[in-house]
C-alpha positions as CSV (number, residue, x, y, z in Angstrom):
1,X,76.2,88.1,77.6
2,X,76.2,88.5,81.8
3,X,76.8,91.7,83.3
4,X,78.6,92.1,86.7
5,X,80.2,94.5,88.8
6,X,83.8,93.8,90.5
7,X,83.6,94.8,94.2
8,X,87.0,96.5,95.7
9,X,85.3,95.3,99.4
10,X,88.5,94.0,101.4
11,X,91.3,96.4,102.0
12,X,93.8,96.6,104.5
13,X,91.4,98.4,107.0
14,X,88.5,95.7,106.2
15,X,90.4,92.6,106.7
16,X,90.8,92.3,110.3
17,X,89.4,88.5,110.7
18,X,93.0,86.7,109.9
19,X,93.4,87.5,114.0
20,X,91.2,84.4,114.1
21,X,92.5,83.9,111.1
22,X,90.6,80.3,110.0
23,X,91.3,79.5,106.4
24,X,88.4,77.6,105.0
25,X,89.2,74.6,102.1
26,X,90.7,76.6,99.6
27,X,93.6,78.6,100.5
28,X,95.0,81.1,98.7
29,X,97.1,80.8,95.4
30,X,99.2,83.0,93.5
31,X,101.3,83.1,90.6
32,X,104.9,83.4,90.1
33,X,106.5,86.5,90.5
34,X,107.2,89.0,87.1
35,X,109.7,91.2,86.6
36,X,111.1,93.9,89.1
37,X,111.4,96.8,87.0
38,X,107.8,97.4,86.9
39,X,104.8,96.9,89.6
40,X,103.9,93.9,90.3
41,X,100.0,93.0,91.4
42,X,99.4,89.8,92.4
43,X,95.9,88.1,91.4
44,X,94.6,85.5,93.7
45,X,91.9,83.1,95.1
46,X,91.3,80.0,96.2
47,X,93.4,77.5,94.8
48,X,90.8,75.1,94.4
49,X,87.1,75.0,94.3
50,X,84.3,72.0,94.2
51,X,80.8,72.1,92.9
52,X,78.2,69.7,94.1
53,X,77.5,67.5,91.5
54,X,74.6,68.0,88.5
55,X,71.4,67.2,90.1
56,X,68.9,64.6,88.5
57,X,66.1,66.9,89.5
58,X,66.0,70.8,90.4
59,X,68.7,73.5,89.7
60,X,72.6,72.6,90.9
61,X,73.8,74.3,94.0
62,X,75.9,77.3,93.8
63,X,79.3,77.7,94.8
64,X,81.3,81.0,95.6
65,X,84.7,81.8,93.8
66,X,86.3,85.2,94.8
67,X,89.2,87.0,93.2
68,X,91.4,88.6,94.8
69,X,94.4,91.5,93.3
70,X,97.5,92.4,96.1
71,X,99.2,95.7,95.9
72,X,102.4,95.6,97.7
73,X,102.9,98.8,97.7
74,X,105.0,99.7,100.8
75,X,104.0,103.0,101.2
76,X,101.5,103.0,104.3
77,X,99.8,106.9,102.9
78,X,99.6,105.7,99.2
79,X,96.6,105.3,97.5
80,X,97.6,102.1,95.3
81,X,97.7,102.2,91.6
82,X,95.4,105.0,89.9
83,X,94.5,104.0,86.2
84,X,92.4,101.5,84.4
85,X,92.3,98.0,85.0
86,X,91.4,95.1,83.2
87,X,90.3,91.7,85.1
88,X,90.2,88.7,82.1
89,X,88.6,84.6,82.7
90,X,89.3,82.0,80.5
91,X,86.9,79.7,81.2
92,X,87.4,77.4,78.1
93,X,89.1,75.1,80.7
94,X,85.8,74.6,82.3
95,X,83.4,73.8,79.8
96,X,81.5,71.0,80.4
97,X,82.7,70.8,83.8
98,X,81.1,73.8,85.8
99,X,79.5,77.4,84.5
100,X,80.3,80.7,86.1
101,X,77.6,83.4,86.4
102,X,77.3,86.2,88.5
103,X,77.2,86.6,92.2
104,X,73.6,88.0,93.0
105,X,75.2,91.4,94.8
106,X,77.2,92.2,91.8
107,X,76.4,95.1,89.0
108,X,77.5,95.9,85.7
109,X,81.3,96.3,85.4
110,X,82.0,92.9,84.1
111,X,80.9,91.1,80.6
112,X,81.3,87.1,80.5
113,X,80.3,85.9,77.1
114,X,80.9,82.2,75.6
115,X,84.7,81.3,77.5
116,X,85.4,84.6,78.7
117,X,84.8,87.0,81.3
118,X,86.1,90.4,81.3
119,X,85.8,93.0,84.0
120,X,86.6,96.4,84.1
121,X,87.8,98.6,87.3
122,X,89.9,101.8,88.1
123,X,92.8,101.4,90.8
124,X,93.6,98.9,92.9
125,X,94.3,100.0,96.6
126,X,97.4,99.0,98.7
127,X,96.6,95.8,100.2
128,X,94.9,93.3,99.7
129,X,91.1,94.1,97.3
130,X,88.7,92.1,96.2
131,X,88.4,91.9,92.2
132,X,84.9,90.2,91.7
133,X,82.5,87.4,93.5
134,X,81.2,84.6,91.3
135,X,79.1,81.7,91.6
136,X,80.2,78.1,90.1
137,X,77.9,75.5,89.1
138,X,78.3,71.9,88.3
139,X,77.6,71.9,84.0
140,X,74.5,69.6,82.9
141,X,76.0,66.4,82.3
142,X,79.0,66.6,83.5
143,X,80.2,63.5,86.1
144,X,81.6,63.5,89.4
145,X,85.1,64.1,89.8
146,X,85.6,65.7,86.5
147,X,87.8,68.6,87.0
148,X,89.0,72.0,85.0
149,X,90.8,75.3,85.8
150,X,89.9,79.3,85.6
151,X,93.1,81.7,84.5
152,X,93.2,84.9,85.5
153,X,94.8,87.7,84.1
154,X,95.1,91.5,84.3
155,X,96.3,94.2,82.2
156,X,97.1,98.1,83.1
157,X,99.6,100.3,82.1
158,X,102.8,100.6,83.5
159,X,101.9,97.3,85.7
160,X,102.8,93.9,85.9
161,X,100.0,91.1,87.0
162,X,100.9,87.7,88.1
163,X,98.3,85.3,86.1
164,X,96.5,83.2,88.6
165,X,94.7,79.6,87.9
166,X,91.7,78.1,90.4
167,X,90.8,74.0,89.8
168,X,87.2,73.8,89.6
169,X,86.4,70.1,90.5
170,X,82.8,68.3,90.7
171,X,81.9,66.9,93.8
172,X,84.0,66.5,96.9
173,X,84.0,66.5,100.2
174,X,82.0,68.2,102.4
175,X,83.3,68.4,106.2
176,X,80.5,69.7,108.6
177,X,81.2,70.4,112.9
178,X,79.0,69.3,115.3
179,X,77.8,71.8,117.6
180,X,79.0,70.8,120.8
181,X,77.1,71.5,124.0
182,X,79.4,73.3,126.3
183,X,79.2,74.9,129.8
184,X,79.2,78.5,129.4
185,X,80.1,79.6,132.9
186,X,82.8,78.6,134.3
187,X,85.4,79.1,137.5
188,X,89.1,79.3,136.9
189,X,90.7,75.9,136.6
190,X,87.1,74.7,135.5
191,X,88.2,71.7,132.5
192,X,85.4,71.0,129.8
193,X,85.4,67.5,127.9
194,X,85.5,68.5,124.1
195,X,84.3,65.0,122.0
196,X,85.2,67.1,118.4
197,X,82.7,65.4,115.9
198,X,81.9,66.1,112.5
199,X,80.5,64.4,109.0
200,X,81.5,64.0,105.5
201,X,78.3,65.0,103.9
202,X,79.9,65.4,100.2
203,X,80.4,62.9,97.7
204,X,84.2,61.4,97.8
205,X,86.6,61.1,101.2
206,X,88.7,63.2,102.9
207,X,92.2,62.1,102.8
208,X,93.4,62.9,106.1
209,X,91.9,65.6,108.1
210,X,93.4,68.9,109.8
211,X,92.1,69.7,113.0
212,X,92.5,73.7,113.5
213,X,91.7,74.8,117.2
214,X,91.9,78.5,118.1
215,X,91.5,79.5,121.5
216,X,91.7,83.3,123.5
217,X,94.2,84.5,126.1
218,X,92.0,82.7,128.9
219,X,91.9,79.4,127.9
220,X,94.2,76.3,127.6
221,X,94.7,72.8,126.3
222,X,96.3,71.0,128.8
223,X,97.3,68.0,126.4
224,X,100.5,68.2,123.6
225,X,99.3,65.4,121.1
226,X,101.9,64.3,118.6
227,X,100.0,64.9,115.6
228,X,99.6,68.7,116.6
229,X,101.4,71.7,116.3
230,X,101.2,75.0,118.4
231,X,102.1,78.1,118.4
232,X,102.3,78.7,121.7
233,X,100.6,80.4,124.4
234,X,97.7,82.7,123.7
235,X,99.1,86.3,124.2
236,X,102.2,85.8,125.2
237,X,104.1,88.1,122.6
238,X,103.6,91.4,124.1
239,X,103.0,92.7,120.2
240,X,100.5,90.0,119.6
241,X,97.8,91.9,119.3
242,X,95.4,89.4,118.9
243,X,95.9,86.9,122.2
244,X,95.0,83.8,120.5
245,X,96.8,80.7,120.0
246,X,96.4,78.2,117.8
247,X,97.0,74.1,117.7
248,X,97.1,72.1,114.3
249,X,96.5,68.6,114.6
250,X,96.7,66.3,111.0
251,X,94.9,63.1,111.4
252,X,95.6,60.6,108.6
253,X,92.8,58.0,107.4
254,X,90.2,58.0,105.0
255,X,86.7,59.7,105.9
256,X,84.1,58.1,104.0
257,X,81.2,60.2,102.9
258,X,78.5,59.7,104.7
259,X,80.4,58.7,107.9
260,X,80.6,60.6,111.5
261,X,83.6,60.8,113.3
262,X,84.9,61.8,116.7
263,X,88.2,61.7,118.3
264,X,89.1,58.9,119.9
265,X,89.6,60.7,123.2
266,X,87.6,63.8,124.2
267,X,89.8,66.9,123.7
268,X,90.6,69.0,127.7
269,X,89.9,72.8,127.2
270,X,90.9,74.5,130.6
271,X,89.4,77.9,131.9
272,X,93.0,79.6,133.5
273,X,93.0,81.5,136.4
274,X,93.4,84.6,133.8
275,X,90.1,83.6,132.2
276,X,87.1,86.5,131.8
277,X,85.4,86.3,128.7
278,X,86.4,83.8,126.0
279,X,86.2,82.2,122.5
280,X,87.3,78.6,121.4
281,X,86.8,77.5,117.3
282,X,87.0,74.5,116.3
283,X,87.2,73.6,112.2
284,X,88.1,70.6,110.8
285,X,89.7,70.5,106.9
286,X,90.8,68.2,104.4
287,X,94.3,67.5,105.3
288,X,97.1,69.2,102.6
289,X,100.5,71.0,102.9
290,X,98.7,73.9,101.6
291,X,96.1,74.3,104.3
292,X,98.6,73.3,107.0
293,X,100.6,76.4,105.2
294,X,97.7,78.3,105.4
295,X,96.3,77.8,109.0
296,X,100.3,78.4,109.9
297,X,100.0,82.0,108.3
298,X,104.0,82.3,108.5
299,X,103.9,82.0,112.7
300,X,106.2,79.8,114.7
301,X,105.1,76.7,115.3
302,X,106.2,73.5,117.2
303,X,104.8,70.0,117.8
304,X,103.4,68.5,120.7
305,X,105.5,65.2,122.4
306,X,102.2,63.8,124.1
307,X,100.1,60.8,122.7
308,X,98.0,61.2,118.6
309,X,95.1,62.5,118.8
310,X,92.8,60.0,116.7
311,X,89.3,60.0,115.1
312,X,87.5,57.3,115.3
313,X,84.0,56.3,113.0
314,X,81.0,56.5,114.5
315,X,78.5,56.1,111.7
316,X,78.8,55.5,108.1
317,X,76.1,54.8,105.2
318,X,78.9,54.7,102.6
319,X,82.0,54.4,101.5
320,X,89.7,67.5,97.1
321,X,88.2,70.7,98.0
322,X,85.3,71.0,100.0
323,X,81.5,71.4,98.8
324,X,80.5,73.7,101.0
325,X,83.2,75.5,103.5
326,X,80.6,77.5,105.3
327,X,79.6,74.5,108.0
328,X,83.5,73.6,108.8
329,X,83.6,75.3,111.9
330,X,81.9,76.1,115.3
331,X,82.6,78.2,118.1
332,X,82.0,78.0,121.8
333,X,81.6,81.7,123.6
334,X,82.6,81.3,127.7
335,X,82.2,83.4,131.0
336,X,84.5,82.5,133.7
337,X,83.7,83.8,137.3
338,X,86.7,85.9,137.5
339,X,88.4,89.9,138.3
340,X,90.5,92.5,137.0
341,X,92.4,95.0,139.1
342,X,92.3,98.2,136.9
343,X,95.0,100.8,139.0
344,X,95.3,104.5,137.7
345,X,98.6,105.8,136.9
346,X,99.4,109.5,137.9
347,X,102.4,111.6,137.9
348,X,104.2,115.1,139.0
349,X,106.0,118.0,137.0
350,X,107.6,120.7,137.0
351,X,107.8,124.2,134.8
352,X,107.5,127.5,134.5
353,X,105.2,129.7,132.8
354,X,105.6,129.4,129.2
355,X,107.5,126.0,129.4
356,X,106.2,122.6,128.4
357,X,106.3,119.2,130.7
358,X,105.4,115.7,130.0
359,X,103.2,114.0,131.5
360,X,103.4,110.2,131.7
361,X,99.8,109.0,132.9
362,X,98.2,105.4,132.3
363,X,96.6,102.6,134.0
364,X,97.8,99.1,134.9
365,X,95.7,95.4,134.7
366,X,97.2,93.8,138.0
367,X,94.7,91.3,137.2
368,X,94.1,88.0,137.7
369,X,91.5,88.0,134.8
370,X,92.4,89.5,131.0
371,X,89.8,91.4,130.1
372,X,88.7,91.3,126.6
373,X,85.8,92.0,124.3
374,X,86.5,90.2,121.6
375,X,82.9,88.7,120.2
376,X,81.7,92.6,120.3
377,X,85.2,94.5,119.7
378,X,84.1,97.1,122.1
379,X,86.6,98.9,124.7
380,X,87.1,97.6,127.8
381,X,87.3,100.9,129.5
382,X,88.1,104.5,129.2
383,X,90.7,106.7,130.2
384,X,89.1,109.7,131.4
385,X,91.6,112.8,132.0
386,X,90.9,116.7,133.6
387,X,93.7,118.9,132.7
388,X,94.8,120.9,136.0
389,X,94.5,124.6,136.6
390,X,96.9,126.8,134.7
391,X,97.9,124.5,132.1
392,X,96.8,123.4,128.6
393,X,97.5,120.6,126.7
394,X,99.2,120.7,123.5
395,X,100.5,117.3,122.5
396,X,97.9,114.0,122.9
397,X,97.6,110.0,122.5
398,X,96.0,109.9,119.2
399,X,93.6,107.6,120.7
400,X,92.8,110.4,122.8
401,X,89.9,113.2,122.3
402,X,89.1,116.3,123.9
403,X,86.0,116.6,125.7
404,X,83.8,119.5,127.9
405,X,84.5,120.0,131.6
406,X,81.6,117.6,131.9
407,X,82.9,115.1,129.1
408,X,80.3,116.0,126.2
409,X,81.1,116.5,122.9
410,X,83.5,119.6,121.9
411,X,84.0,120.4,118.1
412,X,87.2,122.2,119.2
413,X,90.0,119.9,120.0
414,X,92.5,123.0,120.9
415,X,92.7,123.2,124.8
416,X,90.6,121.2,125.9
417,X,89.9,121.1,129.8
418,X,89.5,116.7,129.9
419,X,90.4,113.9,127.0
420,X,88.7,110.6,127.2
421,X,90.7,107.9,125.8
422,X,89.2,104.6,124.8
423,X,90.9,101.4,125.7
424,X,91.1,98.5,122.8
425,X,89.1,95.6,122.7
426,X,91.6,93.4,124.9
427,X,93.8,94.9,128.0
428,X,95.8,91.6,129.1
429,X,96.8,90.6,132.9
430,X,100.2,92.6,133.8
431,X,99.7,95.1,131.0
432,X,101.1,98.9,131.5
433,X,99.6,101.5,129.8
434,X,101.3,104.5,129.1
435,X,99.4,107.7,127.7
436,X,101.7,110.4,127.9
437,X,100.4,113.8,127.8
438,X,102.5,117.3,126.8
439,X,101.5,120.6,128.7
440,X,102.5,124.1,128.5
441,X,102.6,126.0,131.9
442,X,100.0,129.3,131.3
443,X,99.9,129.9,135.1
444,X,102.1,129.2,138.0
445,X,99.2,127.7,140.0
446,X,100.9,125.5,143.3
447,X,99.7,122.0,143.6
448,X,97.7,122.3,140.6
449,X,95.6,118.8,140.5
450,X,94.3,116.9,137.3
451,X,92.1,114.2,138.0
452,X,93.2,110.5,135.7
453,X,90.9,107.7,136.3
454,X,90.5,104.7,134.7
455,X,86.4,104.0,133.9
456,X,83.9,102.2,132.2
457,X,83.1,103.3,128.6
458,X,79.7,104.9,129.5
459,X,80.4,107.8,131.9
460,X,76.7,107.3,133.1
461,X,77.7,104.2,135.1
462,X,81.4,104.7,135.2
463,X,82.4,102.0,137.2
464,X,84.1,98.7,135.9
465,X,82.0,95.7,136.2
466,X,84.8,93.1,136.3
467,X,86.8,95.3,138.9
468,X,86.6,94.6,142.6
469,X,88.6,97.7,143.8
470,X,87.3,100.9,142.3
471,X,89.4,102.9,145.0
472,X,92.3,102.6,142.9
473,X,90.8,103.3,139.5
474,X,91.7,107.6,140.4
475,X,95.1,109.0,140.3
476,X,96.1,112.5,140.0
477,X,98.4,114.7,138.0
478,X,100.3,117.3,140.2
479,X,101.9,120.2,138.4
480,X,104.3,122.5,140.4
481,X,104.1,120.6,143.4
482,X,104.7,122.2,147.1
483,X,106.3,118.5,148.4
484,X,106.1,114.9,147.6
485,X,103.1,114.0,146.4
486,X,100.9,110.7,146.3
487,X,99.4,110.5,142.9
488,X,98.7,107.3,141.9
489,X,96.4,104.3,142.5
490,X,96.4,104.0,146.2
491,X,93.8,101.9,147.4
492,X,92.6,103.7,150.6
493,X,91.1,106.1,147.9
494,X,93.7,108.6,149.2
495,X,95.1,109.0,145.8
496,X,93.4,111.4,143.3
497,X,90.4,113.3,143.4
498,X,88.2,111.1,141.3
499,X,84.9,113.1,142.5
500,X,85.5,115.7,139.5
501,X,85.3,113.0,137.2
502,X,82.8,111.4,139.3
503,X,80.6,114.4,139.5
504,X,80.4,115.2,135.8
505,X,79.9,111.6,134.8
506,X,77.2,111.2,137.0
507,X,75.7,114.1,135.3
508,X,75.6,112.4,132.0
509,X,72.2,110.9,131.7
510,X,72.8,110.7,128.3
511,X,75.1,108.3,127.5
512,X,74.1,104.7,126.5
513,X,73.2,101.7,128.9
514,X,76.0,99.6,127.5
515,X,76.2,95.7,126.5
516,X,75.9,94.6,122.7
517,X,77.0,92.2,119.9
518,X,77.8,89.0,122.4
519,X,79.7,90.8,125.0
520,X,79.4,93.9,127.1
521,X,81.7,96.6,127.7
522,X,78.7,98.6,129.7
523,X,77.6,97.6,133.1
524,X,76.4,93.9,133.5
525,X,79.5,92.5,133.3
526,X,78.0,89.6,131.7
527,X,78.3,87.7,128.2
528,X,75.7,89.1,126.3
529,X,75.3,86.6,123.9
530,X,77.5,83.3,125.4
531,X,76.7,80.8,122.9
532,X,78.1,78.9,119.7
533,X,77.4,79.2,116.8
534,X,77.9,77.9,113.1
535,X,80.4,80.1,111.4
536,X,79.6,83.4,112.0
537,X,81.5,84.5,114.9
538,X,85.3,85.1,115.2
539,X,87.7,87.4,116.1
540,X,89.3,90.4,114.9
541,X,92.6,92.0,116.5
542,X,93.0,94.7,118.9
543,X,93.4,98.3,117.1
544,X,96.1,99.1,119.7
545,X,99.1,101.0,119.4
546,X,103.0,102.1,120.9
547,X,100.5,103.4,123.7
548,X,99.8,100.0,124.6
549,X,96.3,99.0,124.1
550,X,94.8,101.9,123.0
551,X,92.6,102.5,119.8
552,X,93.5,104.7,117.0
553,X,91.7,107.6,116.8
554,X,88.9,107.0,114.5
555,X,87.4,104.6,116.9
556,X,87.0,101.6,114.8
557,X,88.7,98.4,115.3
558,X,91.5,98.3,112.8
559,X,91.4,94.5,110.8
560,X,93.8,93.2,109.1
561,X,93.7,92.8,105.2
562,X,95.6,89.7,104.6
563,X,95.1,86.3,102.1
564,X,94.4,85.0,105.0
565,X,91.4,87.6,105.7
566,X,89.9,87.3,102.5
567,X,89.8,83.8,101.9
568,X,88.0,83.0,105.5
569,X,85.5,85.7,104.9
570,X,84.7,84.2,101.3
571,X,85.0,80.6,102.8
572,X,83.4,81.0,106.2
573,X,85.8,82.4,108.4
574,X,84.8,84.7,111.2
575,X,85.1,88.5,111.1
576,X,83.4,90.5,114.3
577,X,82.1,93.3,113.5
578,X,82.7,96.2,115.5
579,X,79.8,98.8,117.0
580,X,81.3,101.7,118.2
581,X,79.4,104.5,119.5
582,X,82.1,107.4,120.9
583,X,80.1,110.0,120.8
584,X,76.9,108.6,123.6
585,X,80.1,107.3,125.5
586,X,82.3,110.7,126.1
């Protein structure tokens, strides 16, 4: 008897990698729906996975198989299902075939013993949760290409569970990208040569390939092949979150194991005149409906009226699912020579004492360059606020926190004299960003002044490395006004009185020197760590929210917990992980 421990890891609020969202070889499965007069969990996985075949010599390689339970439950502040649950393998379909045993990170929740495993948990949050992590093993003497399946079921009261079933093949493909050697710094309208090349290192051929590019808001590929399908322009939808876009390209053929290939042309990637910092992945698949289904993740998509795109052979010593998902995909990291025009927003209003006024205050990207932080997911800047004489505020941004006079840490959020609000991860070119602010009138003070200014995340250095116009990054709010007044973003520096934030933040010796993780929201204004890698990069979405680019208010980049999120993060898709440090910033 094995002993293991299920691990509820991926929830809604740890799943934020389907922004880049690349599936590896298995995607996910489910069963059929149950009946509606109960709740209904869905159990799920990869709908296939391969084993390397039994070695003469030495121990078989491992392969990972993760379970998945959803939880549709559509209330956002529930807690899920509270009560026992029961997790049960058949693995008599199996024998002979492949032999499951724990994952190495696992405990002592679960029991397999002969053709069953059983593993017991309590709950099952909303979302999307991970049941248990196993490893899969080709059986002594079993032969390549023999095949067998896993069901799953679960039990609970007053629940239904849709039963799930994973193939568990022996050998199979195994599909691995070159690295390719790409310029790093670029100019706007800079086009790179990309001769996508990879090899079957597995055991049988790929039947067809699938081709999955994803590339951020700065970049482009100029060509539309035939044999591809897009989903349009990378942050186009202002409620795309996420500013990438994806192309899908099938390629039929056979790819022998053992054989390189490469297109037949190499593929244009274009640095725009928007570009700042950017990512492109490249994976290539075995071609199915399933993973085009998959990669697709229920977007729009339409196909490309240009010329195929081919592969073409370039070695071969020789003549299903794929052996080891984890070396599908690379990614390139890029630095184009390019600026942002950050412009503070200010306002006026009126009231008397004892009344309450909105505030609408914000910043604008006139651009040309988006500016996002995507490898590190830190802010791109900070909204730095100093409430004006006689007034206090008593409504805020939820991204928003209160701060000292001199922006340091106050315990007391209740009438504060400044809020720092940080920025998400991505601000694109032409975004508005309203933060609107609610203050009750205490004191009839005349031209009361509040500085608003738009700054870097670490109020030691508070200027914005990518922006070439910092006269415009102060605005001012004027309550109760004496004539027309000039509050926003002028760029004679006549607007605002950004020396109060200026004086306090220069203050601040304490806050951090900035620049981490790949990219830099601090003060180089330089990529960090520009470079590709195998499969451990990504993306994960901007946290923003209806106040347009803005974090929530715990700090963290929010990820999305999706089939989609799980299955790349067990497969070899990319989740960034996100450093924040809020409190050495304000």
């Amino acid at each position: 008897m094995t002993r293991l421990s299920p691990r509820t890891a991926l929830r809604r609020a740890a799943g934020g990698l389907a922004a880049a969202g690349l599936l590896a070889a298995g995607s996910l499965a489910v069963g059929a729906p149950a009946r509606a007069d109960t709740p209904v969990l869905t159990l799920g996985g990869p709908a296939e996975t391969a084993v390397h075949p039994y070695p003469e010599t030495g121990s078989p390689q491992k392969s990972s198989l993760g379970l998945t339970v959803h939880n549709p439950d559509p209330d956002e502040e529930s807690m899920g299902y509270e009560g026992e649950v029961t997790y049960t393998l058949d693995l008599s379909g199996i024998a002979g075939v492949a032999e499951l045993t724990p994952a190495e990170d696992t405990g002592a929740d679960c029991e397999i013993t002969g053709a069953t495993a059983v593993c017991h948990d309590w709950g099952v949050y909303t979302g999307l949760s991970s049941i248990a992590d196993f490893d899969l093993a080709a059986a002594k003497g079993s032969e390549d290409g023999a095949s067998g399946t896993i069901e799953v079921t679960g039990s609970a009261d007053g629940v239904t569970f849709t039963p799930f079933s994973t193939k568990v093949t022996v050998g199979g493909p195994d599909l691995v990208m070159k690295r390719l050697p790409f310029e790093q710094q670029l100019r706007p309208g800079d086009v790179q040569a990309a001769p996508i090349t990879f090899t079957n290192k597995g055991t049988t051929a790929a039947d067809g390939v699938l081709l999955t590019l994803k590339y951020s808001r700065g970049l482009d590929l100029p060509q539309r092949y035939a044999n591809c399908e897009y989903n349009g322009e990378a942050g186009e939808d202002p409620f795309d979150d996420f500013v990438w876009a994806t192309a899908l390209c099938s390629v039929p053929g056979s790819y022998e194991p053992g054989a390189t290939y490469t297109l037949g042309e190499p593929l244009p990637v274009k640095a725009t005149e928007r570009a700042f910092y950017d990512t492109f992945i490249y994976r290539i698949d075995e071609d199915s409906a399933a993973q085009r289904s998959a990669q697709r993740a229920g977007a729009p998509f339409s196909r490309g009226t240009g010329s195929a795109l081919t592969m073409k052979k370039v070695t071969s010593s020789a003549r299903g699912a794929d052996l080891n998902p984890w070396d599908n995909q690379q990614e390139a990291d890029f630095r184009t020579e390019n600026t942002a025009n950050f412009v503070a927003v200010g306002d006026t209003a009126d009231g008397a004492v004892g009344e309450t006024v909105t505030a609408d205050l914000g910043f604008r990207n006139d651009g040309p360059a988006w500016i996002g932080y995507i490898r590190s997911g830190e802010p791109v800047a900070a909204f730095d606020f100093t409430v004006p004489e006689g007034a206090v505020v008593t409504r805020k941004p939820d991204s928003c926190q209160g701060v000292t006079a001199e922006g340091k840490y106050r315990e007391d959020q209740n009438g504060a004299p400044r809020y720092v609000c940080e920025a998400s991860m991505t601000v694109r070119d032409g975004a508005e960003i309203s933060l609107p602010f609610d203050l009750r009138i205490t004191e009839r003070v005349p031209d009361a002044e509040g500085a608003v200014r738009i700054r870097n995340t670490w109020l030691s250095d508070p200027a914005l490395p990518f922006d070439p116009k910092p006269a415009d990054n102060t605005a001012r709010l004027v309550l109760n006004g004496s004539g027309s007044a000039d509050t926003g973003g002028a760029t004679d520096g006549s607007a605002g009185t950004g020396g109060s934030t200026e004086g306090s933040a220069g203050g601040d010796t304490g806050a951090g020197t900035g620049g981490q993780d790949g990219q830099t929201s601090g003060t180089s204004g330089t990529s960090a760590g520009a470079g590709s890698s195998g499969s451990t990069g990504g993306a994960s979405g901007s946290a923003s929210t209806d106040t347009g680019g803005f974090l929530a208010s715990t700090g963290s980049v929010a990820l999305m917990a999706t089939a989609a999120a799980v299955i790349a993060l067990a497969a070899g898709g990319v989740l960034y992980a996100t450093t924040r440090r809020r409190a050495e910033r304000v």
